[in-house]
C-alpha positions as CSV (number, residue, x, y, z in Angstrom):
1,X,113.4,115.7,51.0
2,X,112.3,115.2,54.5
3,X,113.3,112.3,56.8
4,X,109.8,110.4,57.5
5,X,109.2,107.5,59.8
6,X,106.3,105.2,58.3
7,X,103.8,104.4,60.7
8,X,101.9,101.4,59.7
9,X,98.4,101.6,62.0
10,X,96.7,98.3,62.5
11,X,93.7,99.9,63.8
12,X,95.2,100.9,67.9
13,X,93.1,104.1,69.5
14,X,97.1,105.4,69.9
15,X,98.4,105.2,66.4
16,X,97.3,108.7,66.3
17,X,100.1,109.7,69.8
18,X,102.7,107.5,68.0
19,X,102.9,109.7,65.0
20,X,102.1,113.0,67.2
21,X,105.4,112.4,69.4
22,X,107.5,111.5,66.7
23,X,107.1,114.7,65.1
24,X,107.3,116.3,68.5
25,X,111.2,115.1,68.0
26,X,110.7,117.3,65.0
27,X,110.6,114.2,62.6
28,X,107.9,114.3,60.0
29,X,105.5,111.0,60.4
30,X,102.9,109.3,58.2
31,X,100.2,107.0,58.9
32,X,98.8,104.4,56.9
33,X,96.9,101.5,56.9
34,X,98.9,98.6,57.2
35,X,97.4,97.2,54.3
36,X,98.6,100.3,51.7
37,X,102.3,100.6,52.3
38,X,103.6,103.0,49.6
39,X,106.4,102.7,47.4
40,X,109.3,103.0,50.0
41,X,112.3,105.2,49.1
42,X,115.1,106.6,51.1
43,X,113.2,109.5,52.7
44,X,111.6,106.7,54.8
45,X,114.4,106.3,57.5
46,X,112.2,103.9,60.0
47,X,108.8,101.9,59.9
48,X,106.8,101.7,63.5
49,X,104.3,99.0,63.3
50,X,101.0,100.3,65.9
51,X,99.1,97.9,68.3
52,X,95.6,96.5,67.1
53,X,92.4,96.1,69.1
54,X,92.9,92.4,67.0
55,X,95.0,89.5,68.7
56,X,97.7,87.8,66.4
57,X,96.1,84.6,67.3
58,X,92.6,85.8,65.8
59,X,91.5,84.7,62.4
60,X,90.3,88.4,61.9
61,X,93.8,89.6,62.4
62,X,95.3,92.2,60.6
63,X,98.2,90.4,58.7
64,X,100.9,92.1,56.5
65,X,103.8,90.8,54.7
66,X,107.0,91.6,56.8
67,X,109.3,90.4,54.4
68,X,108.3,93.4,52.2
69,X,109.4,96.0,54.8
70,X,112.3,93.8,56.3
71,X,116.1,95.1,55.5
72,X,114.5,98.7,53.9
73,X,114.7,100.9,57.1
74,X,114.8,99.8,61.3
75,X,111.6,98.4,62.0
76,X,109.7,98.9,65.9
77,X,106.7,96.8,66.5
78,X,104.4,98.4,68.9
79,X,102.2,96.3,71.3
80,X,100.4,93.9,68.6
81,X,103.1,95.0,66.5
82,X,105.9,92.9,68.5
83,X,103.4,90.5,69.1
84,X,103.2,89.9,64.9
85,X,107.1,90.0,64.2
86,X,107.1,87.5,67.0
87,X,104.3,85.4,65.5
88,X,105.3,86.0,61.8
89,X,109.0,84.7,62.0
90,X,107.5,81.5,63.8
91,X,107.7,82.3,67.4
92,X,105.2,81.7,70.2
93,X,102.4,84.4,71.0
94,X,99.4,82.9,73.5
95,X,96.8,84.4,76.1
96,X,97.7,83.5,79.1
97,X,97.0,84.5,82.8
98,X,100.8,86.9,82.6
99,X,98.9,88.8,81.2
100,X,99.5,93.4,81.8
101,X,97.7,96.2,82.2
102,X,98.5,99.4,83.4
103,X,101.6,100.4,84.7
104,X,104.7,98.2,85.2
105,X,108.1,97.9,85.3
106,X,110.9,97.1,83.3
107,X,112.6,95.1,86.1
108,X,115.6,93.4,83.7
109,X,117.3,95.4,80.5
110,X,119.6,92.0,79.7
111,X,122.0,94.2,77.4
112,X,123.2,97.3,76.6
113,X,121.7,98.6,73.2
114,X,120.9,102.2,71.8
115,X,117.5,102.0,72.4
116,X,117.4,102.0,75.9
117,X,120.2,104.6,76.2
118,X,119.4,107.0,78.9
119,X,116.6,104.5,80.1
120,X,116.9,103.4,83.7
121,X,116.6,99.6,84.3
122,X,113.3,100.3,86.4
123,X,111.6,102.4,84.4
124,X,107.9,102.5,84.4
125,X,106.1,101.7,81.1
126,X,102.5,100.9,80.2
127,X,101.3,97.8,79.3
128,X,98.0,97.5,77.1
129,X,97.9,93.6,76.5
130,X,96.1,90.3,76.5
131,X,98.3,88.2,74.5
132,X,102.0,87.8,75.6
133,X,105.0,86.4,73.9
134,X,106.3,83.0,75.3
135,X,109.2,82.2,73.0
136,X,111.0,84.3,70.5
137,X,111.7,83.2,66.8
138,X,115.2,82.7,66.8
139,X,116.1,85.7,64.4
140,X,115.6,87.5,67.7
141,X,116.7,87.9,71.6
142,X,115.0,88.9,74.7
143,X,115.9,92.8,75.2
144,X,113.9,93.3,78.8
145,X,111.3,92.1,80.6
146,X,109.1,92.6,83.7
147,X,107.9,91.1,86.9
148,X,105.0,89.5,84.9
149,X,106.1,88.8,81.5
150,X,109.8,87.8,80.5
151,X,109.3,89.9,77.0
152,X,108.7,92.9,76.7
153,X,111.3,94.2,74.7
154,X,113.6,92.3,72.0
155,X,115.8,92.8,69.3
156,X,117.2,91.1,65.8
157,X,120.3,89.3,66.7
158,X,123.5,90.6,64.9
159,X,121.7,92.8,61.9
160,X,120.4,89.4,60.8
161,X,117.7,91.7,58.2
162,X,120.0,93.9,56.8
163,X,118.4,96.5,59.3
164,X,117.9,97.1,63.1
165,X,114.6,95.7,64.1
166,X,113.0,95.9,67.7
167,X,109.6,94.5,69.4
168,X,108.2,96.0,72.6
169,X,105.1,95.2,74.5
170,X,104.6,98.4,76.3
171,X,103.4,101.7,74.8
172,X,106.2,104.5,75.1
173,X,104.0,107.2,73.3
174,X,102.0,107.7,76.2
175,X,102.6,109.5,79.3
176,X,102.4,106.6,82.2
177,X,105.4,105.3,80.4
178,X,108.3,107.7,82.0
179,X,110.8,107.1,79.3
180,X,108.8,106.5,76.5
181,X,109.7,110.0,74.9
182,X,113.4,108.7,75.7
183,X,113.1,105.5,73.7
184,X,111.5,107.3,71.0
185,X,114.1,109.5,70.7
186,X,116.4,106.1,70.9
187,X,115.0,104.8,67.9
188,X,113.7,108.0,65.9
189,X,117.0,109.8,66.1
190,X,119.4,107.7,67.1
191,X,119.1,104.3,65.2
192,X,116.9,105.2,62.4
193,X,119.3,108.4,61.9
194,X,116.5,111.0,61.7
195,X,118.5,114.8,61.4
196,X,115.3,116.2,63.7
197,X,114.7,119.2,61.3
198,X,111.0,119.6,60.4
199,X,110.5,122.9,62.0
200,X,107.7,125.4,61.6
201,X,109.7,127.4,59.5
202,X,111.2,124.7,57.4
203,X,107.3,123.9,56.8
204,X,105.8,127.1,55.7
205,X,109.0,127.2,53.2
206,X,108.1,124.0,51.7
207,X,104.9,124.3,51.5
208,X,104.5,127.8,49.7
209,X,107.0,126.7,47.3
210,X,105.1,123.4,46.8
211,X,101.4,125.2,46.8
212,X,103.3,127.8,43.6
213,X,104.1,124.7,41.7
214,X,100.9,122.9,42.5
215,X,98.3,125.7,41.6
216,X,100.5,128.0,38.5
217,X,99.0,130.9,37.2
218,X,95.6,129.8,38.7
219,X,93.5,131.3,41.1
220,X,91.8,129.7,43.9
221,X,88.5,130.4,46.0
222,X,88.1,129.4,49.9
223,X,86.0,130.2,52.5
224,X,87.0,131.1,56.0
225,X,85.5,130.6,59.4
226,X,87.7,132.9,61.6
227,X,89.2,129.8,63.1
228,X,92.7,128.7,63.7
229,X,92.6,126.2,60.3
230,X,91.4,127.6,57.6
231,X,93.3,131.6,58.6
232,X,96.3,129.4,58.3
233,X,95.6,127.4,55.4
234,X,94.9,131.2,53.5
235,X,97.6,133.0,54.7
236,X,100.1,129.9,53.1
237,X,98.0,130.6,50.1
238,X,98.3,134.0,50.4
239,X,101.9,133.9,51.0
240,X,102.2,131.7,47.7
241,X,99.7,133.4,45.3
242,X,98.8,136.6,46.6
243,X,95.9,138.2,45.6
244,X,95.1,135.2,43.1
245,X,93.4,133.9,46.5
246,X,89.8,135.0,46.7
247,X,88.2,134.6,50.0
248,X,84.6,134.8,51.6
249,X,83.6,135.1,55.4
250,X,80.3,134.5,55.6
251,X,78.0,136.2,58.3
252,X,75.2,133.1,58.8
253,X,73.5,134.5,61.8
254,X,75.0,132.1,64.1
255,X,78.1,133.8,64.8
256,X,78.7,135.0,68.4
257,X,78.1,138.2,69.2
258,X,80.8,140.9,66.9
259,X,82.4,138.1,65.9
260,X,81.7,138.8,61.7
261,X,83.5,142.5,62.3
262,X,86.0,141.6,64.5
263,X,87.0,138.7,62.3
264,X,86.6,140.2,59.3
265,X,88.3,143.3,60.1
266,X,91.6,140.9,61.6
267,X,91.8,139.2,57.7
268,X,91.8,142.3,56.0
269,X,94.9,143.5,58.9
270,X,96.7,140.6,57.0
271,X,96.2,141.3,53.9
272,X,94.3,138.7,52.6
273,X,91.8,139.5,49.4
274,X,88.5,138.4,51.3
275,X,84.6,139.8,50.9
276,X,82.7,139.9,54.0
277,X,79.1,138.4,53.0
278,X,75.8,138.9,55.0
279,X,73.8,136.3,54.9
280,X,72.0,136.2,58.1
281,X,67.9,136.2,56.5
282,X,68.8,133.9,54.0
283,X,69.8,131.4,57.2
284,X,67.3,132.5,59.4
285,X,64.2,132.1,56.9
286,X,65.6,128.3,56.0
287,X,65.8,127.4,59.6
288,X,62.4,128.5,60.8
289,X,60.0,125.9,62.9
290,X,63.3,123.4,62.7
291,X,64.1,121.7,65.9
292,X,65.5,118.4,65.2
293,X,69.5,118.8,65.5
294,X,70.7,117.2,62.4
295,X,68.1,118.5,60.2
296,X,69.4,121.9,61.6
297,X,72.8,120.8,60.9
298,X,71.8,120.1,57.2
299,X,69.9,122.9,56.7
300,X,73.4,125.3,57.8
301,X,75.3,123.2,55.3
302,X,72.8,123.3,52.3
303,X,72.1,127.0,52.7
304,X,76.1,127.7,53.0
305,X,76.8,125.7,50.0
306,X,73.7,127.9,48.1
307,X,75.4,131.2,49.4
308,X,79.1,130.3,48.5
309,X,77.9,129.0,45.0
310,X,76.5,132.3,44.2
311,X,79.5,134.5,45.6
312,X,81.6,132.1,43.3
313,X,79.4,132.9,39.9
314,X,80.7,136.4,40.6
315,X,84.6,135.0,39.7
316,X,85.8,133.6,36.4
317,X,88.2,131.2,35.7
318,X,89.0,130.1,38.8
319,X,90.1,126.5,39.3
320,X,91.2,125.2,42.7
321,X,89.2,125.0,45.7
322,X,91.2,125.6,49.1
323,X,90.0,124.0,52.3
324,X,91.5,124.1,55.6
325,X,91.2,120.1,55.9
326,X,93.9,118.6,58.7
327,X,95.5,115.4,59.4
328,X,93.2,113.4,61.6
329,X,90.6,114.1,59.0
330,X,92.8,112.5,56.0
331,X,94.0,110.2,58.7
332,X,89.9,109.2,59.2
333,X,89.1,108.9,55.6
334,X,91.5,106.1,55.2
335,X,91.6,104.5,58.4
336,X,91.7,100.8,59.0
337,X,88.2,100.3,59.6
338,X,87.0,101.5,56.5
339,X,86.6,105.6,55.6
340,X,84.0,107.4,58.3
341,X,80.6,107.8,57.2
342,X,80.4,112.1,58.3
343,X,83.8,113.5,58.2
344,X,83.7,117.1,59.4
345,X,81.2,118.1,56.7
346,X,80.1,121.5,57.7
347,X,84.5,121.9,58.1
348,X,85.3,120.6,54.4
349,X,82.6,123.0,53.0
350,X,81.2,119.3,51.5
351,X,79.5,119.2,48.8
352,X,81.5,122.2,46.8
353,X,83.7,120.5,45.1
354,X,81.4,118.9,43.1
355,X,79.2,121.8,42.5
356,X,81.9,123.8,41.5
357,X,83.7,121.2,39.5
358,X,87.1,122.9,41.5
359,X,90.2,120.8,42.0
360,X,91.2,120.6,46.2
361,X,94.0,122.2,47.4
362,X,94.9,121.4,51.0
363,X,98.5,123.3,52.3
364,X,97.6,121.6,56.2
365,X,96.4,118.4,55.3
366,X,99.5,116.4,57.0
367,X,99.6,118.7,60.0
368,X,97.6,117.8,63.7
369,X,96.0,120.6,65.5
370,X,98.6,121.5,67.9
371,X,101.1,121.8,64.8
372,X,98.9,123.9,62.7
373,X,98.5,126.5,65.8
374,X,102.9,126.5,65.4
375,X,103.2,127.3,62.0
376,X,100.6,129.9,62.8
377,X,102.7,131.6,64.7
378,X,105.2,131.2,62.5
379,X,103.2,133.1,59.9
380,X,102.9,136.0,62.7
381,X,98.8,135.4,62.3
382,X,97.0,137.4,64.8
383,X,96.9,136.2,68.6
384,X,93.1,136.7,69.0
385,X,92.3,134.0,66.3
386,X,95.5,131.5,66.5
387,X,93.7,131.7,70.5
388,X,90.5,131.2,69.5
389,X,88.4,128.1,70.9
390,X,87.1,125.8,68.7
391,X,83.6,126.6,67.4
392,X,81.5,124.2,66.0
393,X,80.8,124.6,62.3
394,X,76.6,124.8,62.9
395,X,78.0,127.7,65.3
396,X,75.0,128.9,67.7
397,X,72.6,126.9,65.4
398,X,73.5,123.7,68.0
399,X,73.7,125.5,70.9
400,X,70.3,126.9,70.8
401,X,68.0,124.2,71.9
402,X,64.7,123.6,69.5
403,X,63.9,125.8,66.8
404,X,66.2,129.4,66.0
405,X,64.7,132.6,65.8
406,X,67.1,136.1,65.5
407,X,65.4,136.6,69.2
408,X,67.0,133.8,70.7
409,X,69.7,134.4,69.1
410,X,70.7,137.8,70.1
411,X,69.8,136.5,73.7
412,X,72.4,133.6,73.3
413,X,75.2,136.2,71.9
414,X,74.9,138.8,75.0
415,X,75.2,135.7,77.5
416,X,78.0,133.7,76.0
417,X,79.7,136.9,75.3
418,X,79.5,137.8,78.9
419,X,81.0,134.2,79.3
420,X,83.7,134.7,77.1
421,X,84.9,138.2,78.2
422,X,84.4,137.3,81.6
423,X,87.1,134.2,81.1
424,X,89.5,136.6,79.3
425,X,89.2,139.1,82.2
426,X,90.3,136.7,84.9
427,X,92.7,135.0,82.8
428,X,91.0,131.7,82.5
429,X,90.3,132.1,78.9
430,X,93.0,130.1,78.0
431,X,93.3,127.6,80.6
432,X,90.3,126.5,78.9
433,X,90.1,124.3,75.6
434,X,87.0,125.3,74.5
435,X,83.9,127.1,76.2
436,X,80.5,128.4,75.0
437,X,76.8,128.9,76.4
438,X,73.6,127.2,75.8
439,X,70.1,128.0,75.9
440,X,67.9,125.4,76.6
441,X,64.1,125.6,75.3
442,X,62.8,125.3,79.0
443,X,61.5,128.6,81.5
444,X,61.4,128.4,84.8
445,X,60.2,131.0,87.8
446,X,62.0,133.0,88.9
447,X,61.7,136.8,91.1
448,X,63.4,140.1,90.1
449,X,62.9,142.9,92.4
450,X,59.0,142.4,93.3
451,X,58.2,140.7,90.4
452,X,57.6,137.0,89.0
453,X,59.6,136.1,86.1
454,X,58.7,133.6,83.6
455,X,62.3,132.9,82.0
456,X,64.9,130.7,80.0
457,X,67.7,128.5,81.2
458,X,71.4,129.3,80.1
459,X,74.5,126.7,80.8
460,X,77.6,127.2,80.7
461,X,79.9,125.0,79.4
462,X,84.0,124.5,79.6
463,X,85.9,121.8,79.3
464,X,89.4,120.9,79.3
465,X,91.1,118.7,76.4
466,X,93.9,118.2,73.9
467,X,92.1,117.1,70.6
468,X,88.2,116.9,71.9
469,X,88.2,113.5,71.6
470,X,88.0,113.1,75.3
471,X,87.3,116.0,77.6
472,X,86.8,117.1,81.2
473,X,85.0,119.9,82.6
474,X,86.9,122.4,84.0
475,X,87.0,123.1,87.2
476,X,86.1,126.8,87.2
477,X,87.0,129.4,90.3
478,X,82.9,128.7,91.9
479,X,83.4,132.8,92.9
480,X,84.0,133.2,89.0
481,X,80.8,131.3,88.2
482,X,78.8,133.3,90.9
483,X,79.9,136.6,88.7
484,X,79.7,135.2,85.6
485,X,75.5,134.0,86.3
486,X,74.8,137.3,87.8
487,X,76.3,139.5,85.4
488,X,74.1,137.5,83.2
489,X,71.0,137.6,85.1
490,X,71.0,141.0,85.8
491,X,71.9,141.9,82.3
492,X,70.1,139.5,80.2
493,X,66.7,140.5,80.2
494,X,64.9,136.9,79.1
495,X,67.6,134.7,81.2
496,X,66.5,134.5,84.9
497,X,68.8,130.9,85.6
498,X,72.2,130.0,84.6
499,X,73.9,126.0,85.3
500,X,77.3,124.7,84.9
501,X,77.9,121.4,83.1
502,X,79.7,118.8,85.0
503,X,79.6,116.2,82.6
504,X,82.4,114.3,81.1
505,X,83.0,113.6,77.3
506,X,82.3,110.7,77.4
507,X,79.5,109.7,78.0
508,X,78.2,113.7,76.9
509,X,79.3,115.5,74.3
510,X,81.0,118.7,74.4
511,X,78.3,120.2,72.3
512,X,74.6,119.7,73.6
513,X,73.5,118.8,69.6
């Protein structure tokens, strides 16, 4: 059984990074809402309480009974975490002009303890706080403090709960705060005695031998997207119940350009038992005259749903559904705030589970993005698609502007895939998170040779991110862009203009629908 640290999320935008660096110590960590702690055995070797958008001192705060978690494993309070042991046990927690953001320093460590081993006594940390502690329940002592605040870190006195237990007021899972890593490691490895073992390897083990137990004798149908997720999420299925895993690629006409060969031909290199299905007309005739973006979007996930249900009728007996759903989308459907209206629809294939009456099987549904690309490598899948950039599930279908014709997009295919090859030539490809062309529904003038053109727009997009939550365009070589807009132009007959977009995420959007 694996060591896990319990992160209990009050609702703070970093509960996310907490659990993300703890398992970059190679410790597997699981977020919940404070409010559903699970049954706690001894696999959970530590408890992390996040920060909150809420202040303790709010009567909409998030409250949870610490004596439940008190004694069973070392406890670290995060932010509004510290700030609730502080308040719970009867100590003083106020806004107040000392109040921190941004960076600061930890001018005064008042003790030696293992959890600032290795931690220099100015080290910079970041503060994210309105409320501050002014006096400490006496079940606890002043640890460090800054030039502003006299508490910003503090521990139990003498074991008094049977465990360890630690507050902070500064955020160590992010990267202003130098030794943040350092004091995770403090109290991850060190004090809660975490062995530091959940490898890439030790997961695909586990979870082939868990995936043989969960689906028997049974056989199990998933569709593929040529993306990193769901060729991972097969080839653990694969690896677990062989040919019992029936796959489908489907070619919806939105595809870039030799992308349903190229992918096709890569799954059948592994091994996998997977049918290549064209269903390009069937797409194309249920999209025409439709312009408004979501309707679009709809339309791509009825119409999928219609030609997965009939590839299935061809298959008997089978009873388990595999989808290549992640973490942040589990994390998501139960967060604090209540489960997400749209969760990656178009992603989790919705609607076939209930049209199929198939039970779920998930292999990466506790792994982030980043960790699913590791164990993809462990699996030895292919470079081109563990490298791929995202692509939206709509595919082309939102990056064509107004209605969709096969015209437009054939046009779109050659100039994104002039894009794309283009990156990959002058090794940018993968200093870039994700990149794609759009073509807007606008012409404009322009003059080849001796003639006047009448012509579309094309932009090119790139941007640079870790989880696309957040993203920055990149800044591309402006001699690449000059090649990149004339190889286009000169190529592309129906695309006499091609932009770059500068915009940030937010307030745009990576994708233009």
């Amino acid at each position: 059984m694996n060591d896990k640290i319990l992160i209990l999320d009050f609702g703070s935008q970093y509960t996310q990074l907490i659990a993300r660096r703890v398992r970059e110590l190679q410790v597997y960590s699981e977020i919940v809402p404070y409010n559903k702690i699970p049954q706690l055995n001894d696999s959970y070797k530590g408890i992390i309480l996040s920060g909150s958008p809420f202040s303790v001192t709010d009567e909409r705060a998030l409250r949870v009974d610490l004596d439940r978690l008190m004694g069973r494993a070392p406890l670290l309070g995060i932010c509004y975490g510290a700030q609730y042991l502080a308040d719970f046990y009867g100590g003083r927690v106020e806004a107040s002009e000392k109040r921190e953001y941004g960076k600061a320093s930890l001018g005064t460590i008042l003790a030696p303890d293992p959890f600032f081993a290795s931690v220099p006594a100015d080290s910079q940390v970041w503060m994210s706080h309105g409320d501050t502690i002014t006096k400490l329940p006496g079940e606890f002592e002043v640890l460090a403090g800054t030039e502003s605040i006299p508490v910003a870190a503090f521990r139990s006195r003498n074991g008094g709960f049977g465990q360890p237990v630690y507050g902070i007021q500064f955020h160590p899972e992010v990267t202003h705060s130098l030794h943040g890593r350092q004091i995770l490691r403090n109290f991850v490895i060190d004090i809660c005695g975490c062995k530091g073992d959940w490898t890439p390897a030790h997961f695909v083990a586990e979870t082939v031998e868990q995936l043989r137990d969960q689906i028997g004798s049974d056989r199990v149908l998933m569709a593929l997207s040529g993306g990193v997720d769901s060729t991972v999420g097969a080839e653990l299925l694969h690896r677990a119940i062989g040919d019992r895993l029936h796959c489908f690629f489907v070619d919806n006409g939105l595809l870039r350009k030799g992308e349903f060969e190229q992918v096709l031909a890569s799954y059948q290199t592994m091994g996998l038992n997977i049918k290549g299905i064209d269903a390009r007309e069937h797409f194309y005739t249920e999209l025409a005259g439709v312009s408004d973006p979501e309707q679009k979007r709809k339309i791509i996930g009825r119409v999928f749903i219609e030609v997965f249900e009939a590839a299935a009728a061809e298959y008997e007996d089978i009873t388990f559904l595999g989808q290549g759903t992640i973490y942040p989308d589990v994390i998501e459907s139960v967060s604090v705030h209540g489960p997400s209206v749209t969760i990656k629809s178009h992603h989790n294939v919705g609607g076939l589970p209930d049209i199929l009456k198939l039970k779920i099987v998930e292999p990466l549904r506790m792994l982030f993005k980043d960790e699913v690309r590791r164990v993809g490598r462990e699996l030895d899948i292919p470079a081109d698609i563990l490298g791929r950039h995202p692509f939206p599930g709509p595919g082309l279908g939102i990056r064509i502007l107004g209605d969709i014709t096969p015209d437009k997009v054939s046009l779109l295919q050659e100039a994104d895939a002039i894009f794309i090859n283009n990156l990959k030539k002058y090794d940018l490809y993968d200093q870039v998170w994700q990149a794609g062309t759009v073509l807007l529904p606008i012409q404009s003038v322009g003059v080849m040779g001796d003639e006047r053109t009448y012509e579309k727009t094309a932009v090119l997009r790139a941007v640079s991110s870790t989880d696309g939550m957040t993203a920055e365009w990149s800044r591309l070589p402006q001699d690449f862009l000059a090649t990149v807009s004339s190889e286009i132009i000169n190529n592309v007959k129906g695309i006499n203009r091609v932009v770059y977009d500068i915009s940030t995420k937010p307030p745009a959007t990576i994708e233009w629908e």
